[in-house]
C-alpha positions as CSV (number, residue, x, y, z in Angstrom):
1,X,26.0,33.2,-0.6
2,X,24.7,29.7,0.2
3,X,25.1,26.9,-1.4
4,X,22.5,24.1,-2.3
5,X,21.5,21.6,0.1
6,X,21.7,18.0,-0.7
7,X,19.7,15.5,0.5
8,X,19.9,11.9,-0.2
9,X,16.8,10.3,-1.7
10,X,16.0,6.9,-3.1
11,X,13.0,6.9,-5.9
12,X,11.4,3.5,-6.2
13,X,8.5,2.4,-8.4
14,X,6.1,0.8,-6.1
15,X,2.9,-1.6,-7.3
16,X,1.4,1.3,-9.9
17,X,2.6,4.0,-8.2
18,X,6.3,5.7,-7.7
19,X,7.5,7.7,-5.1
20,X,10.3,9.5,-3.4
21,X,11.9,7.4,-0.4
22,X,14.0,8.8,2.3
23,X,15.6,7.5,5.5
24,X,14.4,9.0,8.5
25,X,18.3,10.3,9.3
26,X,18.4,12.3,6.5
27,X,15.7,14.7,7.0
28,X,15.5,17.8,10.0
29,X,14.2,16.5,13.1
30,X,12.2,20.0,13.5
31,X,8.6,18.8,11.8
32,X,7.8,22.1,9.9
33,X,11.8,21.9,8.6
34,X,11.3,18.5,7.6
35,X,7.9,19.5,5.6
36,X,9.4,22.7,4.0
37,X,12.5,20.2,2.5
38,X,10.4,17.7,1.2
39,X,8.0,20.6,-0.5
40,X,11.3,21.6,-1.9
41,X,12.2,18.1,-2.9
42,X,9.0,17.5,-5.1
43,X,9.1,20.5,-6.7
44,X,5.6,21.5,-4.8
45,X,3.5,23.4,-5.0
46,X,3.4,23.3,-8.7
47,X,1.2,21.4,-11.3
48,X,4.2,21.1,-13.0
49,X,6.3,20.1,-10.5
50,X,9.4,21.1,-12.5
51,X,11.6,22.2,-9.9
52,X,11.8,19.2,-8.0
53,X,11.3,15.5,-8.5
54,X,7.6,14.8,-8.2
55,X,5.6,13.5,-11.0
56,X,3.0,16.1,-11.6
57,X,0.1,13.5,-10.5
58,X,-1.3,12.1,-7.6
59,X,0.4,8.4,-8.5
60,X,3.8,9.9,-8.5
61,X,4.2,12.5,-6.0
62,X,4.3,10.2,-3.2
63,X,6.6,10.3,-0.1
64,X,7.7,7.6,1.6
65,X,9.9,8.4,5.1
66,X,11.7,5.0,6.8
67,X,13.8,4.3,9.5
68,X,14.1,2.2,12.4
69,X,11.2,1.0,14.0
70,X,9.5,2.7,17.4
71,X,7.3,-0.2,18.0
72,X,8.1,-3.8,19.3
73,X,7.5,-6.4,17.4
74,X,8.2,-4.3,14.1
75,X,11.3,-3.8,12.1
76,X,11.0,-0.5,10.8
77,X,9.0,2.6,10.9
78,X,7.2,4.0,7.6
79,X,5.2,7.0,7.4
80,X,3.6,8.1,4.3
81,X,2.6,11.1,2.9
82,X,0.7,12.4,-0.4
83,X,2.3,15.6,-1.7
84,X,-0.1,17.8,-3.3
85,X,1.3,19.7,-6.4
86,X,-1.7,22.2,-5.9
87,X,-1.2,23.7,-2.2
88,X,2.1,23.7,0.6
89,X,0.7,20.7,1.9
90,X,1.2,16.8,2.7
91,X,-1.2,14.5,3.6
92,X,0.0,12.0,6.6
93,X,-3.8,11.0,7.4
94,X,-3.8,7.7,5.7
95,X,-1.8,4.7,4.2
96,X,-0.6,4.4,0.4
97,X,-0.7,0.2,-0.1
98,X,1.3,0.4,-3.1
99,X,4.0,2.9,-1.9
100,X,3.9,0.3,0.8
101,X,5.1,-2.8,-1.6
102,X,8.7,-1.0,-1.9
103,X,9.0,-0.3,1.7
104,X,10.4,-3.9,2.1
105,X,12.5,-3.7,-0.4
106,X,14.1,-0.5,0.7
107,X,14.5,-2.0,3.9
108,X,16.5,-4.8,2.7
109,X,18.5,-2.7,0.5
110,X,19.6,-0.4,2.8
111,X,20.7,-2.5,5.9
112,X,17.5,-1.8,7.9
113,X,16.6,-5.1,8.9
114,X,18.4,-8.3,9.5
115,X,18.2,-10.3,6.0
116,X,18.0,-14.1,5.6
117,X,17.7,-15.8,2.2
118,X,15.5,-16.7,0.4
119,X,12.8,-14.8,1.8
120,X,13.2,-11.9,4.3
121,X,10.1,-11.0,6.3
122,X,9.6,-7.6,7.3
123,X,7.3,-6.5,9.6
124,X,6.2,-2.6,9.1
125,X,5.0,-0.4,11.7
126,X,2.8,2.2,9.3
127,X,3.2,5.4,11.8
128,X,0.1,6.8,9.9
129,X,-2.3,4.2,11.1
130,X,-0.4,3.0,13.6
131,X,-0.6,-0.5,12.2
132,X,2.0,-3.3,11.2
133,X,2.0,-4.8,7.7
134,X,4.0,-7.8,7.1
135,X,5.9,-8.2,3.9
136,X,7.9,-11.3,2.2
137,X,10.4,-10.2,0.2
138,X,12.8,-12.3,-2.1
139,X,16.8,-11.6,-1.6
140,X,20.0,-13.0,-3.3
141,X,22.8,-12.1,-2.4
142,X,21.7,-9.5,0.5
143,X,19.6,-7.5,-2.0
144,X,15.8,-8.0,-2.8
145,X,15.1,-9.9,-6.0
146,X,13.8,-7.4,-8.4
147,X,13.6,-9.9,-11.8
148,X,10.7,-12.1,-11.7
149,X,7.6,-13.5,-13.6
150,X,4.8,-11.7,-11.6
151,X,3.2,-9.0,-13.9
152,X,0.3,-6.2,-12.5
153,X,-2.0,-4.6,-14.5
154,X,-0.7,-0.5,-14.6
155,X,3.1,-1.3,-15.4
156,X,4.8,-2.7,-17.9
157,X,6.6,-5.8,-18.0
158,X,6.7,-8.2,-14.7
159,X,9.2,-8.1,-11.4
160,X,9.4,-10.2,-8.6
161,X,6.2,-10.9,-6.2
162,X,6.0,-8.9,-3.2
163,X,3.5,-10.5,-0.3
164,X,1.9,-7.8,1.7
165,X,-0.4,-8.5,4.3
166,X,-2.6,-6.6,5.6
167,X,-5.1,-8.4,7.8
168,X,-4.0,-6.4,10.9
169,X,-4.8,-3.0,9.6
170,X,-8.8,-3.1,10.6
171,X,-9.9,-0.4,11.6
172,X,-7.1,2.1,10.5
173,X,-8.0,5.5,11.7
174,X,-11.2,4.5,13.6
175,X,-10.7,1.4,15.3
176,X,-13.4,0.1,13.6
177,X,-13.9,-2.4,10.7
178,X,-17.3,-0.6,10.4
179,X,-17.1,2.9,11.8
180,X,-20.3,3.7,11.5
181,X,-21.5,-0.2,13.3
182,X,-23.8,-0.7,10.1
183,X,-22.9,-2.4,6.9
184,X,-25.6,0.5,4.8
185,X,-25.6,3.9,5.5
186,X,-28.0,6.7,4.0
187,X,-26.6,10.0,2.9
188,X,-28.6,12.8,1.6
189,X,-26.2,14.5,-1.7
190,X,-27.0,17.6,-3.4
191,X,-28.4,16.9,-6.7
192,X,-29.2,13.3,-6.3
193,X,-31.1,12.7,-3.2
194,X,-30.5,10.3,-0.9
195,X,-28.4,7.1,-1.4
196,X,-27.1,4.3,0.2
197,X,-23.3,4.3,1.5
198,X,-20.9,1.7,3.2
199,X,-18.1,3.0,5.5
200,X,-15.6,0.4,5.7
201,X,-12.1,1.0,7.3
202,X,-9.5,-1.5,6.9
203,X,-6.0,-0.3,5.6
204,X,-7.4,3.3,5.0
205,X,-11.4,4.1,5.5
206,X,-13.2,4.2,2.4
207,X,-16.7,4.9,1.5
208,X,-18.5,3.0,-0.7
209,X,-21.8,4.1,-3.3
210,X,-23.2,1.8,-6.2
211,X,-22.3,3.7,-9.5
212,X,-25.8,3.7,-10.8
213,X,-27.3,5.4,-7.5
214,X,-25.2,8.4,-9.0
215,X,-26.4,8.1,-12.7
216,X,-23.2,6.3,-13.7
217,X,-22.4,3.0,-15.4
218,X,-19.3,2.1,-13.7
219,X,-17.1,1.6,-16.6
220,X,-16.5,4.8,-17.7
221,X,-12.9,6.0,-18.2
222,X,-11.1,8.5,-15.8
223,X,-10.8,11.0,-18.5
224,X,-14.8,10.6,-19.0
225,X,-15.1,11.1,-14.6
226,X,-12.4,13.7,-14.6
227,X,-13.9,16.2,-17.0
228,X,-17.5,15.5,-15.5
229,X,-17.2,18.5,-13.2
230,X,-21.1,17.6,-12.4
231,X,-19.6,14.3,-11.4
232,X,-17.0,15.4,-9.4
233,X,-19.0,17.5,-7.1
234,X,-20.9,14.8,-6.0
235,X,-18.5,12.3,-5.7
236,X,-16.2,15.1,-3.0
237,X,-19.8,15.5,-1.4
238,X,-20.3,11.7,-0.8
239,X,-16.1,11.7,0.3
240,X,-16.6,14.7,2.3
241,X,-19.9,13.6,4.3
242,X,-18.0,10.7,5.2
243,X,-14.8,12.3,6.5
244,X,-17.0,14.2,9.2
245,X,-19.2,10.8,10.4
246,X,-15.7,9.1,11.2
247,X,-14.4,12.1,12.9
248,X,-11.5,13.1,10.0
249,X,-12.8,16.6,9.2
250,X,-15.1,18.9,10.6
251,X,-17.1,19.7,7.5
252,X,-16.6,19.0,3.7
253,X,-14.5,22.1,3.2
254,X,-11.9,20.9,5.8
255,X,-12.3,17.6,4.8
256,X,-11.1,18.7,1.2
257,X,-8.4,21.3,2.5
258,X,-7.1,19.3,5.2
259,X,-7.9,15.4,4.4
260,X,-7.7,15.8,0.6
261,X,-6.6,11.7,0.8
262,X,-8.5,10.0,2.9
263,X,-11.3,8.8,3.7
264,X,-11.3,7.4,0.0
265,X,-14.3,7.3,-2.1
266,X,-15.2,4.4,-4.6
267,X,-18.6,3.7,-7.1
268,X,-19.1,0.3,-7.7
269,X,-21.3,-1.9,-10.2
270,X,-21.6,-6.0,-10.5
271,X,-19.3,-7.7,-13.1
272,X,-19.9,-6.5,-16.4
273,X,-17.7,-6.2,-19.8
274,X,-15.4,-3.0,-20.4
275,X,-12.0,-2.0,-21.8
276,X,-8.8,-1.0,-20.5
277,X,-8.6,2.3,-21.1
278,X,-4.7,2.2,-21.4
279,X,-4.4,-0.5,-24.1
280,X,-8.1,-1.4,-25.5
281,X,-7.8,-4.7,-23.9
282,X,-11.3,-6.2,-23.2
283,X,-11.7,-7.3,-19.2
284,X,-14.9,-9.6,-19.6
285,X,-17.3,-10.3,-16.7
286,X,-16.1,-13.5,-16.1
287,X,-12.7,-12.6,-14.8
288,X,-13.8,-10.2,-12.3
289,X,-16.2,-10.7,-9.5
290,X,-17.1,-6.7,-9.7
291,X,-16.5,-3.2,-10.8
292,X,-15.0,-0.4,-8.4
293,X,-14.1,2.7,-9.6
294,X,-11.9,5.2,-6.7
295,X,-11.5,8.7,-6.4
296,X,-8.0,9.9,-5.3
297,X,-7.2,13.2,-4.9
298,X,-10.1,15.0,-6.5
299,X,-9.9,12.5,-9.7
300,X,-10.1,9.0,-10.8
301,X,-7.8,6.6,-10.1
302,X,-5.9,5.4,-13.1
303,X,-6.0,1.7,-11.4
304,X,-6.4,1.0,-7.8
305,X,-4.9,1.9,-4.9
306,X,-3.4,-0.9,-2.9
307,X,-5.2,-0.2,0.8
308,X,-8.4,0.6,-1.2
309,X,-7.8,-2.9,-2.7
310,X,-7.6,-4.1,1.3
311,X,-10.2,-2.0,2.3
312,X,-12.9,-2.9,-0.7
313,X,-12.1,-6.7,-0.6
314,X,-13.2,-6.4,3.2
315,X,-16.1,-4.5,2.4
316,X,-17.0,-7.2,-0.7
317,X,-17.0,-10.2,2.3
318,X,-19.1,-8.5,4.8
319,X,-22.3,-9.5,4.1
320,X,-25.2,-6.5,2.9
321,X,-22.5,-3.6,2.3
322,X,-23.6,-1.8,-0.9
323,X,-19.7,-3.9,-2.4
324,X,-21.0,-7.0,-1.3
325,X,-24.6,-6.5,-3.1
326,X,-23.4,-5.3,-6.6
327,X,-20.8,-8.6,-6.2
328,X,-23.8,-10.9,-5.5
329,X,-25.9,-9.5,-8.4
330,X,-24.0,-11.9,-10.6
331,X,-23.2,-14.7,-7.9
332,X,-19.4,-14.2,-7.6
333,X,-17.3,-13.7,-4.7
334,X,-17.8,-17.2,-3.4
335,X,-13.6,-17.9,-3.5
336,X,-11.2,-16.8,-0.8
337,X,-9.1,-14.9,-3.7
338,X,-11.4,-11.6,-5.0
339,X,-10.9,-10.2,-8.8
340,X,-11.4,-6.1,-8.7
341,X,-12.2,-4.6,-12.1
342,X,-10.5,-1.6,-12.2
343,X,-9.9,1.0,-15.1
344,X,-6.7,-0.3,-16.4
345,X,-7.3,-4.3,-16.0
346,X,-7.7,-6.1,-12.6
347,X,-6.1,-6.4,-9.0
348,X,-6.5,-9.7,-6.7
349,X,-7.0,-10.3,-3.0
350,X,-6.6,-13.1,-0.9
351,X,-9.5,-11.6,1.6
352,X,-11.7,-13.4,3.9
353,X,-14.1,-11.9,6.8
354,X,-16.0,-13.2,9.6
355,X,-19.2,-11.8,12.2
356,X,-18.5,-12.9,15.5
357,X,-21.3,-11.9,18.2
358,X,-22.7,-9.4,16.1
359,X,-19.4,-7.7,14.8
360,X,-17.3,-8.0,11.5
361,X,-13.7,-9.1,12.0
362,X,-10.7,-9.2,9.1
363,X,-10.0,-12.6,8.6
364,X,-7.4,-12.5,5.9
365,X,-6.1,-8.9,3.6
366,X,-3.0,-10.2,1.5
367,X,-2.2,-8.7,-1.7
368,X,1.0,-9.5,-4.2
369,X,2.9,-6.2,-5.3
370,X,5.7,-5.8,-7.5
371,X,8.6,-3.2,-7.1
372,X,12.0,-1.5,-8.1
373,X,14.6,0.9,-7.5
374,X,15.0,3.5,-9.8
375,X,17.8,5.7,-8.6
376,X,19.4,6.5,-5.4
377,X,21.6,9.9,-5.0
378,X,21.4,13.3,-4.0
379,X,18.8,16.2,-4.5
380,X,20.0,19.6,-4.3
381,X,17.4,22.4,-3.3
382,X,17.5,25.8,-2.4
């Protein structure tokens, strides 16, 4: 009889997500061996995930694999990949920006890149994009700094600020800021009719609708989207259309069995009053410069996703996107730094953009992250 293999694993809490981090060494070299252990590792598929390590939600069954880099001018490699607790499958189409805030870290931490004090720059090659993001990381002591004063909304407490930027990542999977070469779009969807849309792709492509073109206010809670079935329907539709214009899927039911991920869809409104839905709080219109609301996985995101934060700060600067209208509504958006209202509180970017001859270039896509090791060791599957 065999006995269990072990494989060593690092999980890290990452921005507002957590995930499972392993070094490239550690995992078969054969791709459909290296799928099946991870699988294993989560626990997938399973809603409950309870044979394995994942989360049981799309925020915490994230995968994270590092190792040297393949690319000059980068430090290491970093491929991402959602695991789905539904299906046998993991999603290496796009770029998770706040799995991406530990990658750093990790680096640091584990001898992957040369470390100076008090600030180690690592420059990460994201194999899923094929972009390089640059992060500054605090060390003491040849270990990142994981105490600080910077606090997110979506976790508790405050850790040390992570710098990511991500003003090289235009044009992700598409090569294009605007895949489409027009800031509005029109797309017919069942039920509604037709509707403007902005395809945007910086970090990971998103598409973009305003929240009242699909009979929605834009502050409504993720439990009030999620068990809108009605809702949901439309907002895969919109996601799905948009996966086969920039070439990602060949219809909407491949783009949901194959590219569950990405592209990314989001319903935005202008600034208005709301609550966080985790503690009551009240986020008023004057702190945010707009609303934005983003699917991930089939539901609502319980905050924002760190490339759709890249992604929909570009799309808020480039002038007559469907973003950048709602934003103007109220007059905001005039400051480099960008306030996103999202369902539990806010997220910032430093974001600027600029048309030259005719197209829309990334300027500036830097946003401040926080992370933290939880535990490194072993996990034994079978």
């Amino acid at each position: 009889m065999m006995g269990q293999k072990k494989t060593r694993v690092v999980i890290m809490r990452a921005g507002t997500s957590k995930g499972i981090f392993i070094n490239t060494v550690d995992l078969p070299k054969d791709l459909a061996e290296r799928n099946q252990l991870i699988l294993k590792i989560f626990g997938s598929p399973d809603i409950r995930q309870i044979d394995g390590l994942g989360g049981a939600d799309p925020l915490t069954s994230k995968l994270a694999i590092i190792g040297p880099s393949t690319l000059e001018g980068a430090d290491v490699d970093y491929t991402f990949g959602q695991v789905s607790y539904v299906a046998p499958t993991i999603d290496f189409s796009g770029n998770c920006g706040n799995i991406s805030a530990g990658v750093g870290p990790y680096a640091v931490d584990e001898g992957l890149v040369e470390v100076k004090e008090p600030y180690t720059t690592v420059r990460v090659h994201n194999t899923n994009t094929g972009k390089i993001l640059v992060e500054t990381v605090k060390v003491e002591n040849g270990k990142a700094v994981v105490e600080g004063d910077y606090a997110i909304d979506g976790v508790p407490g405050t850790g040390e600020k992570i710098e990511i930027d991500f003003s090289k990542t235009a044009g992700s999977k598409t090569g294009k800021l605007l895949p489409t070469g027009n800031v509005v779009d029109t797309m017919e969807v069942s039920g509604v009719g037709e509707i403007m849309c902005s395809i945007v792709d910086a970090a990971n492509p998103m598409v973009f609708v305003k929240a009242k073109d699909i009979g929605l206010t834009g502050i409504e809670t993720p439990a009030q989207i999620d068990k809108d079935q009605t809702i949901l329907n439309i907002l895969e539709e919109i996601r799905g259309k948009a996966a086969v214009i920039i070439g990602a899927a060949k219809d909407t039911k491949d783009a949901l069995e194959n590219s569950p991920a990405f592209p990314m869809v989001a319903f935005v409104s202008p600034a208005q009053d709301y609550n966080d839905f985790t503690t009551g709080k009240l986020i008023t219109e004057n702190e945010i410069d707009f609303v934005s609301r983003l699917m991930f996985m089939q539901v609502v995101h319980k905050t924002y996703a760190g490339t759709g934060t890249i992604c929909t700060g570009a799309a808020a600067k480039i002038k007559g996107t469907v973003v950048n209208q709602v934003m103007e509504e109220k007059g905001k958006g005039q400051e480099l730094t960008l306030n996103i209202g999202h369902p539990a509180g806010t997220i910032e970017i430093d974001v600027a953009a600029k048309e030259v001859n005719g197209e829309w270039e990334l300027e500036k896509a830097a946003i401040n992250r926080t992370a933290r090791r939880i535990m490194e060791g072993f996990c034994y599957t079978v």
